[in-house]
C-alpha positions as CSV (number, residue, x, y, z in Angstrom):
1,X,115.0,115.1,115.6
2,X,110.7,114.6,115.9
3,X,109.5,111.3,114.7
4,X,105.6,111.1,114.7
5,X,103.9,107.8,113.5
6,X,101.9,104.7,114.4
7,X,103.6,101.3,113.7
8,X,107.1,99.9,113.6
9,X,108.5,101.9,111.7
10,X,108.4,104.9,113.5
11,X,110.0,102.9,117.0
12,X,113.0,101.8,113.8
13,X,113.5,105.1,112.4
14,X,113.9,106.9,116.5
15,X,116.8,103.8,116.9
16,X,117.6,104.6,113.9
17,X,118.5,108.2,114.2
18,X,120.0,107.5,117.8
19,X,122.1,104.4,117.6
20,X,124.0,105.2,113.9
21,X,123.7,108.6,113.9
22,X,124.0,109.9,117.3
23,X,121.1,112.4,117.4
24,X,118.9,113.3,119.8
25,X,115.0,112.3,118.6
26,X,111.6,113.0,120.3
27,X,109.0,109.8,119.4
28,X,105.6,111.1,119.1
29,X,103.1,108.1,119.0
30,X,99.3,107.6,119.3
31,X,98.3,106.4,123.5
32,X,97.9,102.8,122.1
33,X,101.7,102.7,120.4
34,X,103.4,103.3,124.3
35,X,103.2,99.4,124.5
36,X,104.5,98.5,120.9
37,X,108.5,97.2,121.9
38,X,111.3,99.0,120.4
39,X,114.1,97.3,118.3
40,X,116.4,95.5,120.0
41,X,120.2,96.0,119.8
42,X,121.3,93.1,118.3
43,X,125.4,93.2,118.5
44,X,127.4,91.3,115.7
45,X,129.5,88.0,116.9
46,X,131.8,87.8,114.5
47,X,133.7,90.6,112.0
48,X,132.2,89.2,108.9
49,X,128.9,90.6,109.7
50,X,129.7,93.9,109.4
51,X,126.7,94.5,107.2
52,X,124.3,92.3,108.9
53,X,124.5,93.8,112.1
54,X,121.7,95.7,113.6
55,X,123.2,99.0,114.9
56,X,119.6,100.9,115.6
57,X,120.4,101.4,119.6
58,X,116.8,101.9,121.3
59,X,118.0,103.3,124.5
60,X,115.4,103.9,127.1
61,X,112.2,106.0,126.4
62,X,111.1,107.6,128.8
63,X,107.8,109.2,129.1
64,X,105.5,110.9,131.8
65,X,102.3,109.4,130.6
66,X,100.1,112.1,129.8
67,X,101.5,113.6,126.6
68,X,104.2,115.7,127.9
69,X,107.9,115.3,127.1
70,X,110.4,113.7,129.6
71,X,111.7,116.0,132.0
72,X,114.7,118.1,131.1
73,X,116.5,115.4,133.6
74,X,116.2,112.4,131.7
75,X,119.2,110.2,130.8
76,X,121.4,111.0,127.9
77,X,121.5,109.1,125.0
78,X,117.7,108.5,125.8
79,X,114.8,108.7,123.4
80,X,112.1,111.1,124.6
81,X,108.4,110.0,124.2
82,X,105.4,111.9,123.8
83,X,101.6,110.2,123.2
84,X,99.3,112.2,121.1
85,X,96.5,111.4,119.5
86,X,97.2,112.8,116.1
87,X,99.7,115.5,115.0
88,X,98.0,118.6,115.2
89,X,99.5,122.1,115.8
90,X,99.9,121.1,120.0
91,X,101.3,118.1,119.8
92,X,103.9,119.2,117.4
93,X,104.9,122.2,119.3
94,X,104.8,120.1,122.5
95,X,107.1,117.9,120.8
96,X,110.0,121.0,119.8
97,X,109.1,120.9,116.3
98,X,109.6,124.8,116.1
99,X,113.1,124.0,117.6
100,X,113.9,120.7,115.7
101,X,116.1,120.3,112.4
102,X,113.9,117.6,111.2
103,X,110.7,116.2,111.7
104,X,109.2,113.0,110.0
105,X,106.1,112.2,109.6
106,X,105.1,108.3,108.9
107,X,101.6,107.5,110.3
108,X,100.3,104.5,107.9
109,X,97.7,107.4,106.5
110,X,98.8,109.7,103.7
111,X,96.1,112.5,104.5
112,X,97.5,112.2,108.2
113,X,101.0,113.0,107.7
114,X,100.1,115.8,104.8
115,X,98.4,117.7,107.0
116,X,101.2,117.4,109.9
117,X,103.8,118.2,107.2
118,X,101.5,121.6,106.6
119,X,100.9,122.4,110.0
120,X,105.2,122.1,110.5
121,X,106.2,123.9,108.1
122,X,104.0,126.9,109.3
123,X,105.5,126.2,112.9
124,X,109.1,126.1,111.3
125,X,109.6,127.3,108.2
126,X,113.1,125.8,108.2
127,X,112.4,122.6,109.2
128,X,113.6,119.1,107.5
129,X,110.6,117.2,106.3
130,X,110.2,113.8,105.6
131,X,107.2,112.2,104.6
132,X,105.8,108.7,104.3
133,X,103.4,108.8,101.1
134,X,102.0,105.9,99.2
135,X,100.7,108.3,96.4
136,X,104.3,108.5,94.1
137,X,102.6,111.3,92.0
138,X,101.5,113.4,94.6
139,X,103.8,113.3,96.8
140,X,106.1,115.2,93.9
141,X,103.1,118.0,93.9
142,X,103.9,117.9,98.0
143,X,107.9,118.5,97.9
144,X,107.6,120.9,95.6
145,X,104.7,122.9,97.2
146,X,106.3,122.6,101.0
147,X,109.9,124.0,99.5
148,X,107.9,126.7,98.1
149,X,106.0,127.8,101.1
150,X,109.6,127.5,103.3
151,X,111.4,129.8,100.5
152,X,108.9,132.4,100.6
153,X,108.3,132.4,104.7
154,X,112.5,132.7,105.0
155,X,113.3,134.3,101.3
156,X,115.2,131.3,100.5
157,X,115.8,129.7,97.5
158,X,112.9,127.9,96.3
159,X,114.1,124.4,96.5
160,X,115.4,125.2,100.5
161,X,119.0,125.0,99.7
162,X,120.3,127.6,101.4
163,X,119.6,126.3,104.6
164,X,119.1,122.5,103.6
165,X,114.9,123.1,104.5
166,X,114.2,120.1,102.1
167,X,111.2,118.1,102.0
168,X,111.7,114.2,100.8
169,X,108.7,112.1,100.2
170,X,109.4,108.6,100.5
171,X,107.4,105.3,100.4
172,X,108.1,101.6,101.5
173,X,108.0,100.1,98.8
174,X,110.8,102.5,97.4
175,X,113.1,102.4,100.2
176,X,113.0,98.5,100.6
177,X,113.3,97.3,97.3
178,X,117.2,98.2,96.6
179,X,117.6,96.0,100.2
180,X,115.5,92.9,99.5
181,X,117.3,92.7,95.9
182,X,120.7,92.9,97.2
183,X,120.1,90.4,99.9
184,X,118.6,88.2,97.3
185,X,121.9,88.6,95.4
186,X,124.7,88.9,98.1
187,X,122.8,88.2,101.1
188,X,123.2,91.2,103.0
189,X,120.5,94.0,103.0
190,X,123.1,97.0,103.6
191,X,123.5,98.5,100.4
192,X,124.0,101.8,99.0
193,X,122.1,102.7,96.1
194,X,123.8,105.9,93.9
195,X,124.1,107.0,90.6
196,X,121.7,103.6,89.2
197,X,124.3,101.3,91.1
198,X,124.0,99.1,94.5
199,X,126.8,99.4,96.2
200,X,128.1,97.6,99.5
201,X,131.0,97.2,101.9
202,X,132.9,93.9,102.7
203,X,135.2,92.4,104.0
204,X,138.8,91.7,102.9
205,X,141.3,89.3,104.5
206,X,144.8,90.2,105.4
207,X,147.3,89.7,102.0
208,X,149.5,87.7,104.5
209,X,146.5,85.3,104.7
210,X,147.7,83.1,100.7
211,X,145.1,85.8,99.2
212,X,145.0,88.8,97.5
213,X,142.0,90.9,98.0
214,X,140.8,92.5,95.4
215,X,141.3,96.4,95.5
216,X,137.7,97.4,95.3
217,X,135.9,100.7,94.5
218,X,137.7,103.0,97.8
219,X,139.3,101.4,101.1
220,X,136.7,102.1,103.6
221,X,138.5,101.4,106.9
222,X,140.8,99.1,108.7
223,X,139.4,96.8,111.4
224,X,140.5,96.3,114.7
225,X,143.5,94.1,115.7
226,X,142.3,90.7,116.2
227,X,145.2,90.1,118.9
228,X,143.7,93.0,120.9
229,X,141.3,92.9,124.5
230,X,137.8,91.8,123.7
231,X,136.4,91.5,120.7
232,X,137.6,94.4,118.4
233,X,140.8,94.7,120.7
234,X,141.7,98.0,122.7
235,X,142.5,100.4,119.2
236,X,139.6,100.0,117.3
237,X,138.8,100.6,113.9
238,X,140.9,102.9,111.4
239,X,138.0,104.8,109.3
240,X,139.2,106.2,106.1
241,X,143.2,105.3,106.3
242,X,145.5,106.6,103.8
243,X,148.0,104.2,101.6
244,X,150.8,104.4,104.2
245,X,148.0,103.1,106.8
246,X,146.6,100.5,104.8
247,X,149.8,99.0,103.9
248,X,151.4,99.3,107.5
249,X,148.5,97.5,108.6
250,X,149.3,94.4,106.9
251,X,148.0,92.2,109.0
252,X,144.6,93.8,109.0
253,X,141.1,93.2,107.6
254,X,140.2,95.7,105.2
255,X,136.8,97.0,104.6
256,X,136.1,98.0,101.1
257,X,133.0,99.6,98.7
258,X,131.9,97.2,96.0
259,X,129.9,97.1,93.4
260,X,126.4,94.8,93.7
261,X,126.1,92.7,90.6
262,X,125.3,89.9,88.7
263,X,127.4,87.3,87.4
264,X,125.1,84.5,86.3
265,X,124.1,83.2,83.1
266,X,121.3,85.8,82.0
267,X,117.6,85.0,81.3
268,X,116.8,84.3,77.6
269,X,115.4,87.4,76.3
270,X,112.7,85.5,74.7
271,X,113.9,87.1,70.7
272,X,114.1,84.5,67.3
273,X,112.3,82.2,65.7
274,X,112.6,78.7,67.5
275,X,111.7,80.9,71.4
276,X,108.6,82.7,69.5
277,X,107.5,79.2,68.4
278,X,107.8,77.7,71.9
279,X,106.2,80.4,73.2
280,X,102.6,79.5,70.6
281,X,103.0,76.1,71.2
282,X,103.1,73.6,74.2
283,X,106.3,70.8,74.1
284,X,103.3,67.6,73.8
285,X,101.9,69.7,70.6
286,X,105.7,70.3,69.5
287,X,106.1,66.7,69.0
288,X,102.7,65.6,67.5
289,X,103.9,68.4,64.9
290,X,106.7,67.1,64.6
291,X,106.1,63.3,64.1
292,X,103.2,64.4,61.8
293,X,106.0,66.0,59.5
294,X,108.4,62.6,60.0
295,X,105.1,60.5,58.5
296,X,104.8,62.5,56.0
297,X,108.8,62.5,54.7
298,X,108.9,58.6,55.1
299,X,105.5,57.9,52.6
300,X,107.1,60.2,50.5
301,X,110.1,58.5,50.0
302,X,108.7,55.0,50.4
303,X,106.6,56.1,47.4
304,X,110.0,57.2,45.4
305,X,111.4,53.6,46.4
306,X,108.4,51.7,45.3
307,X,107.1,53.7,42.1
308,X,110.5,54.5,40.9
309,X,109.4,58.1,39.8
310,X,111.3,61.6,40.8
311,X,111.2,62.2,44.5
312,X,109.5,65.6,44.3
313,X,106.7,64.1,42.2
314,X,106.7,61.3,45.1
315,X,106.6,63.9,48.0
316,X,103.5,65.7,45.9
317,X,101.3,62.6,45.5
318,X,101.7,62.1,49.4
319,X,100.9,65.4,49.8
320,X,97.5,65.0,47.5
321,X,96.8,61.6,49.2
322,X,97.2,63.4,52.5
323,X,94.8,66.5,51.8
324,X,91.8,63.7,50.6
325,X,92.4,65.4,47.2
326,X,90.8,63.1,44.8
327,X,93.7,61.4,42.2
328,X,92.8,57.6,42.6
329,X,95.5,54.8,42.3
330,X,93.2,52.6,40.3
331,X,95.3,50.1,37.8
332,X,98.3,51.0,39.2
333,X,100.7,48.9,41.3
334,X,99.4,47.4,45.3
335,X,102.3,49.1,46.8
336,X,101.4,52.6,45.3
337,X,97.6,52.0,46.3
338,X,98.7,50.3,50.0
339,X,100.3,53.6,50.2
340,X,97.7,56.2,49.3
341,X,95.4,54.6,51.8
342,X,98.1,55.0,54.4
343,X,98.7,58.7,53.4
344,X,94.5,58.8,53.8
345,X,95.0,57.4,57.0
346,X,97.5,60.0,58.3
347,X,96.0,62.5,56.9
348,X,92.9,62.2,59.2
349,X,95.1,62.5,62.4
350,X,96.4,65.0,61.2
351,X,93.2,67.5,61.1
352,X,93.0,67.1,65.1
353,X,96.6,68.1,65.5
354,X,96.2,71.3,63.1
355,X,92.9,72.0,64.8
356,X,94.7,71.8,68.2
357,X,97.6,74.4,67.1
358,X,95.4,76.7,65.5
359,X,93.0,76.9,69.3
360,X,96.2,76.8,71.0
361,X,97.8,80.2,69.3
362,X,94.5,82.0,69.4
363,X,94.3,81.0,73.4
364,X,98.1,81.8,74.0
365,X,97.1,85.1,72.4
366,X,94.2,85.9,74.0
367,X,94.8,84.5,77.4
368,X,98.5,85.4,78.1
369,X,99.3,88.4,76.0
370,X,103.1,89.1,76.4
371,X,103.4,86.8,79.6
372,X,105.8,84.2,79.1
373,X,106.6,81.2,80.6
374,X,109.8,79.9,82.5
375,X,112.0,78.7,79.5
376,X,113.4,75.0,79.3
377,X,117.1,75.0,81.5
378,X,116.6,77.6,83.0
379,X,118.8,77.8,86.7
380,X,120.2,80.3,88.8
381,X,117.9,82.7,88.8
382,X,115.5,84.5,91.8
383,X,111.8,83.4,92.4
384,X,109.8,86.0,93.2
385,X,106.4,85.6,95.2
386,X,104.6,88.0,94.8
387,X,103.7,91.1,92.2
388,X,102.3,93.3,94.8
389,X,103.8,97.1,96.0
390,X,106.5,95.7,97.4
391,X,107.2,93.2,94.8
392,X,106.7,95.2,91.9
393,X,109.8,97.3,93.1
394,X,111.5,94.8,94.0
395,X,111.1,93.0,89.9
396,X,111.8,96.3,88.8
397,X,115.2,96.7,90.7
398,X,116.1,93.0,90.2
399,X,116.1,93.6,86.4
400,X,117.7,96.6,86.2
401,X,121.1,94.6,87.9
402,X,120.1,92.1,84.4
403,X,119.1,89.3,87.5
404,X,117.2,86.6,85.6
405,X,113.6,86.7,88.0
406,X,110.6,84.3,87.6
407,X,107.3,86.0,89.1
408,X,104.8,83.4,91.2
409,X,101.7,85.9,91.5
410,X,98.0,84.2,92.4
411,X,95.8,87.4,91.7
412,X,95.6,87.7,87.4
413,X,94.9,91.3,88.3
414,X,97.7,92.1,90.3
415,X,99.2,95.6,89.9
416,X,102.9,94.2,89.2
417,X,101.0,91.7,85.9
418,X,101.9,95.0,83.6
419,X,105.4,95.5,84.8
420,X,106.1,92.1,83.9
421,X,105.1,91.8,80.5
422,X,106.8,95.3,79.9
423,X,110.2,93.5,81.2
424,X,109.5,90.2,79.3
425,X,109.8,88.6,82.8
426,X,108.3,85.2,82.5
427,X,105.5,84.8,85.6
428,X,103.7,81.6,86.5
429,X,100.3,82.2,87.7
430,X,98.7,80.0,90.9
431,X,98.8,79.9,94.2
432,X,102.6,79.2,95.6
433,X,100.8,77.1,98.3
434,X,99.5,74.9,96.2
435,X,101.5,71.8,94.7
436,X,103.4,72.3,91.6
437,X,103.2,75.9,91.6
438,X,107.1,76.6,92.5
439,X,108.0,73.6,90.5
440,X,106.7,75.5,87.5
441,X,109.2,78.2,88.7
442,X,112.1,76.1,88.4
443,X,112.8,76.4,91.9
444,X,115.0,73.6,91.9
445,X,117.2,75.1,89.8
446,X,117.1,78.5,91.6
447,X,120.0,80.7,93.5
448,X,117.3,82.1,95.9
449,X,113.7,82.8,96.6
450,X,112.1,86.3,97.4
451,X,108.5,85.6,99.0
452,X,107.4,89.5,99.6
453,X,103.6,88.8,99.3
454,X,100.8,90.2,102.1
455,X,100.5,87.0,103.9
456,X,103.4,85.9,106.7
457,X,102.2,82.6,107.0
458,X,101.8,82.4,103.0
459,X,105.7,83.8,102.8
460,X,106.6,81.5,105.6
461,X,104.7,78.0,104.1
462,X,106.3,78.7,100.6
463,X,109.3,79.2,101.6
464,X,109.3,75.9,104.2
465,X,108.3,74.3,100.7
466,X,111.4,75.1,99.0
467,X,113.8,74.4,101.7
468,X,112.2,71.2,101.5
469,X,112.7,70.6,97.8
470,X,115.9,72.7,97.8
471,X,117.9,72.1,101.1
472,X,120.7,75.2,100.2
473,X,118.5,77.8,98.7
474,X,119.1,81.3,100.0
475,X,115.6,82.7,100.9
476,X,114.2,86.2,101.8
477,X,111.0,86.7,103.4
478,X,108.9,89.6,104.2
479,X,107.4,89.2,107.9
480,X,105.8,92.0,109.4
481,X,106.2,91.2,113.0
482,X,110.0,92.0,114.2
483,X,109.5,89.5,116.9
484,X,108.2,86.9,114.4
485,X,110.8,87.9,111.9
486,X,113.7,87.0,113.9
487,X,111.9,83.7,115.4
488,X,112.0,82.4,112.1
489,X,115.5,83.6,111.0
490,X,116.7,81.7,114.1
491,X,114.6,78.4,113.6
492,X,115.6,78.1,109.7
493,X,119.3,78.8,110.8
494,X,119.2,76.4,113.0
495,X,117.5,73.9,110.8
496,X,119.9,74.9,107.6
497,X,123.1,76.0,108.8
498,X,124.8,75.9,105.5
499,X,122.0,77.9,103.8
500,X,121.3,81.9,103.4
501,X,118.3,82.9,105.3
502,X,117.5,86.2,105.9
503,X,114.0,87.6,107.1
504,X,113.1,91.5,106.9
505,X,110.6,93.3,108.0
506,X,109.6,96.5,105.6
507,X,109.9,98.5,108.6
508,X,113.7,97.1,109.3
509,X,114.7,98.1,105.6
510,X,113.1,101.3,105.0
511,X,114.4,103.0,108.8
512,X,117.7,103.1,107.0
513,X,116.9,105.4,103.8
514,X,114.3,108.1,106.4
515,X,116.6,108.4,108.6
516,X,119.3,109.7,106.0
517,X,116.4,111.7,104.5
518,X,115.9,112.8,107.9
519,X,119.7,114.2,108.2
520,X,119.5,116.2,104.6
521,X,119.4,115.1,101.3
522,X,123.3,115.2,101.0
523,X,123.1,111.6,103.1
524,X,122.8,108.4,100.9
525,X,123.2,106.4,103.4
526,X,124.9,104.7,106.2
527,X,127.3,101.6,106.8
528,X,128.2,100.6,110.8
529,X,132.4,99.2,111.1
530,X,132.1,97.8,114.5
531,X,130.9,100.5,117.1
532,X,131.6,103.2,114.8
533,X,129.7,104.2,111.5
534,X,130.7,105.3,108.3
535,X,128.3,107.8,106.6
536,X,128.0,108.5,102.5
537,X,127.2,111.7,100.9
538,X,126.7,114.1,97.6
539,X,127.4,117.3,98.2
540,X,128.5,119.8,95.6
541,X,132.2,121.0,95.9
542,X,131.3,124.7,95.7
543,X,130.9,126.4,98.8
544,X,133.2,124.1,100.7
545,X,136.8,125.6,101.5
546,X,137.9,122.3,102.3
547,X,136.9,120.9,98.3
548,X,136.2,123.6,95.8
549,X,139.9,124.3,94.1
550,X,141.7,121.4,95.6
551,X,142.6,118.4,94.2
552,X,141.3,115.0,94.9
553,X,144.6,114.3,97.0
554,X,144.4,117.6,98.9
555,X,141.2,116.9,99.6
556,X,141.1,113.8,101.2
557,X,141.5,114.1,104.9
558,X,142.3,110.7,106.7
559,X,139.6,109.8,109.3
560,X,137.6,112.7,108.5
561,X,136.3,112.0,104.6
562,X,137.4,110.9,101.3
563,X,136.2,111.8,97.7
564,X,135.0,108.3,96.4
565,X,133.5,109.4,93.2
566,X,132.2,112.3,90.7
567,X,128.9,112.3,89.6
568,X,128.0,113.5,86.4
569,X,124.5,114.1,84.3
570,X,123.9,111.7,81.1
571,X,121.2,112.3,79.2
572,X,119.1,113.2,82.7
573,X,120.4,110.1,84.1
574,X,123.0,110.5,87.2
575,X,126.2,108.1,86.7
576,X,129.1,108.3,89.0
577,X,132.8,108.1,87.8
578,X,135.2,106.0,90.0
579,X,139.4,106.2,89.9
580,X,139.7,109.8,90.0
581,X,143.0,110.7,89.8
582,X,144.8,112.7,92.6
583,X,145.5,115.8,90.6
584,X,141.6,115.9,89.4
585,X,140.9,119.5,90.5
586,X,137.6,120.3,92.2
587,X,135.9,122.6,90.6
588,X,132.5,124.6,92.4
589,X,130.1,122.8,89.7
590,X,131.3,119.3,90.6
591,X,128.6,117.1,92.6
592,X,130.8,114.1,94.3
593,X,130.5,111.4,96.8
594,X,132.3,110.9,99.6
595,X,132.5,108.9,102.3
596,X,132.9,110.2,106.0
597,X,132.7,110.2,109.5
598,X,129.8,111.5,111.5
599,X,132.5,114.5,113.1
600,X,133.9,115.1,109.3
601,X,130.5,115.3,107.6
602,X,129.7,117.7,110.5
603,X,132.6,119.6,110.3
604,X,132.4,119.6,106.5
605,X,128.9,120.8,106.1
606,X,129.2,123.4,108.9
607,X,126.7,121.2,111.1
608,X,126.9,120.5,115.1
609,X,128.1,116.8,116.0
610,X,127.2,114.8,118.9
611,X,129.6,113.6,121.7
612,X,130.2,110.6,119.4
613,X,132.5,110.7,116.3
């Protein structure tokens, strides 16, 4: 594997690709990148962080200095460094590229890594390609065009399926969003995301521990004996058991898939008669209204109790006596005239008040569109900071799990303004470091707060603000600085044991999604179990001995992989179809997911393997 780039990300992807997947990478990086640090290994304390672990391994890079690749001596299990400039047609070849099965390219420049991806595919017309691109449009026009050039230079198909050639355009804003909206929910950025669903792995305790774990989607694995040396003990974890397994190991914590959702009350959607009104008028002109209306019900029937005539005539004198419309009480009783002069009376406050609605609706109209505002009660929803790339995404993915989301965004022109009125997402505009801004947003009442603005220190001071105003809030902050990032995780831990905190880097969460990229489009993803790792794909059944014509239950093989689902085509959306029963036959046009080990993906797909299963 060649990664070429010029920030973080491209250090995350290389420990990445090494530590989960066991593959052997070549960093390419600019002179000035040598000095950027690596990840760090950071190794789990406890079983329950299964997810939250950092298994990207940066093992030594190693490097002669002058833009040449390590000698042929170097360490195994190290990552080989290069320094080039740019990634012209040299670099690339000094890096192996015509030797490579994937290269990606993720400089911070979209013209930079078009032209490497170019240049590559010239150098290897089966090569993998993956490609950071900000441009969502043309990066569609890039796939297609690179697949093209690779079918006709090997007389391939023309999507590179015949030798998994693919190109995959990704962006950051894409590939982090599905993260940051599952930790906002569950607190854990390891997801999956498949067939329009998030899905995850946790934890199950023993059924000899007084519960009974729910089943799940698919047992994943069984973890190691807790009565074993050192921390996993000496057998290690059972990946992809069988029923006999599962229930001979009884006194084992289970691992199963899940579903990421929602299970709050739901954001009012904003529809009927009394929401519409609130939305034209404010709550101070609501009751001016309203104790207009009382004044003019009490004269009305004051008049019925003092005249004696029918109350509708009554309630249409106090009417005329309100307007000014000229009908005189003269020779008639005091009480009748003490009573037109108060109906006079009211009727002059009352112009102001109907002045006052009537400027109100035209400005709620003309100022705020479709915007809406938080509505009265609401709790348990996510703040948002931020309607930027990132956040955008990030809305866009929250709503689709039906998460109720207030937006906090201080530019009136931002880029995610539109999305938000499109999703009837109520938004509070101001700036979140600026007193009674997150108030506005409820965030009192809130389950957790997603600050994914520009700024770090603007992230960091807003969410400082609602730790101080709401002690147990779960909070998720963008921070581009890994060093920084975990600084702060540490220091609000410390400061809030009982409260979820989790701070991300984009980098951290979008590594994840290139480096499956990086190892074919089949991969969706990747979940660590203790040392070991647990890799999801979609592959279609035909083609494969060991699926096409077999039945679910044939072709399961323990340790190796498991059919979890089948994915079928509704309407052009994907959706995936869970319980399959055991005598389901394969047939060649089925697509499914499955769930295996790095050695039975390999083995499955007709791909080397590492020395590491």
């Amino acid at each position: 594997m060649v990664v070429c780039g010029d920030d973080g990300l491209a250090h995350r992807l290389a420990a990445e690709l090494r530590g989960v997947y066991g593959e052997q990478v070549t960093l390419v990086v600019p002179a000035s990148e040598r000095s950027v640090r690596p990840p760090v290994v950071v190794r789990a304390r406890s079983a329950s962080a299964l997810l939250d672990r950092v298994v990207t391994a940066a093992a030594g890079l190693t490097g002669n200095g002058n833009g040449a690749v390590a000698a042929a001596g170097e360490p195994p299990g190290g990552i080989r460094l290069m320094e080039a400039a740019e990634p012209n047609e040299a670099a690339l070849a000094g890096a192996g590229v015509e030797r490579a099965d994937a290269l990606a390219l993720v400089y911070d420049d979209d013209e930079t890594n078009i032209r490497a991806a170019l240049t590559a595919r010239r150098l290897n017309p089966r090569l993998r390609l993956v490609l950071r691109l900000y441009n969502r449009r043309l990066g569609q026009h890039i796939e297609e065009l690179l697949d093209q050039a690779s079918a006709l230079a090997t007389g391939g198909p023309a999507d590179g399926s015949g030798f998994d050639a693919s190109t995959t355009v990704l962006s950051d804003a894409d590939t982090a969003a599905p993260a940051l909206a599952a930790t906002a929910l569950t607190g854990t950025s390891k997801v999956l995301q498949t067939g329009g669903l998030l899905l995850r792995a946790v934890e199950r305790p023993p059924a000899g521990a007084g519960v009974s774990p729910a089943p799940g989607l698919a047992t994943l694995a069984l973890l190691s004996p807790t009565d074993g040396a050192g921390p996993g003990g000496d057998q290690g974890p059972t990946l992809l058991p069988d029923a006999a397994t599962v229930r001979e190991g009884g006194g084992r914590t289970t691992v199963v898939l899940e579903q990421v959702s929602y299970a709050g009350p739901a954001l009012p959607d904003g529809r009927g008669v009394m929401p519409w009104f609130a939305s034209l008028f404010s709550r101070r002109l609501r009751w001016s209204l309203a104790g207009m209306v009382g004044c003019v019900v009490a004269l009305a029937v004051a008049l019925w109790l003092v005249t004696g005539i029918h109350p509708l005539r009554a309630f249409y004198l106090t009417l005329l006596d309100l307007f000014a419309i000229d009908d005189p009480a003269i020779g008639q009783s005091v009480g009748r005239q003490i009573l037109q002069l108060l109906s006079g009376l009211a009727g002059l406050l009352l112009l102001p008040v109907l002045l006052a609605a009537v400027l109100e609706v035209l400005g709620t109209f003309r100022t705020t569109s479709s915007l809406r505002k938080p509505p009265r009660g609401l709790g348990g929803h996510v703040v948002l900071l931020g309607l930027g790339k990132i956040g955008t995404r990030v809305l866009t993915r929250l709503r689709e799990l039906n998460i109720p989301v207030v937006c906090v965004e201080s530019d009136p022109e931002a880029r995610g303004l539109a999305t938000a009125r499109r999703l009837r997402v109520p938004v509070v505009l101001g700036d979140v470091t600026q007193e009674g801004v997150l108030e506005a947003a409820k965030i009192h009442r809130a389950h957790a707060l997603l600050a994914v603005t520009s700024a770090d220190t603007t992230n960091l001071e807003a969410v400082l603000y609602a730790r101080a105003v709401h002690p147990d809030l779960r909070v998720v902050l963008r921070l581009y600085d890994d060093d920084f990032a975990t600084a702060v995780y540490r220091t609000l831990r410390a400061a809030h044991p009982r409260a979820s905190t989790r701070s991300r880097s984009v980098s951290h969460l979008a590594a994840p999604a290139f480096a499956g990229a990086m190892m074919g489009r089949q991969i969706l993803g990747a979940f660590p179990v203790e040392r070991r790792v647990l890799l999801f794909a979609a592959v279609e059944a035909g083609g494969h001995p060991q699926l096409e014509g077999r039945t679910v239950g044939e072709a399961f093989r323990a340790g190796f992989w498991r059919v979890l689902a089948l994915e079928t085509a509704t309407g052009g959306d994907s959706a995936l179809v869970w319980d399959l029963p055991d005598t389901y036959v394969l047939r060649d046009t089925d697509r499914v997911l499955l769930a295996a080990t790095r050695r039975g993906l390999a083995e499955l797909l007709g791909r080397r393997t590492g020395s590491r299963g």
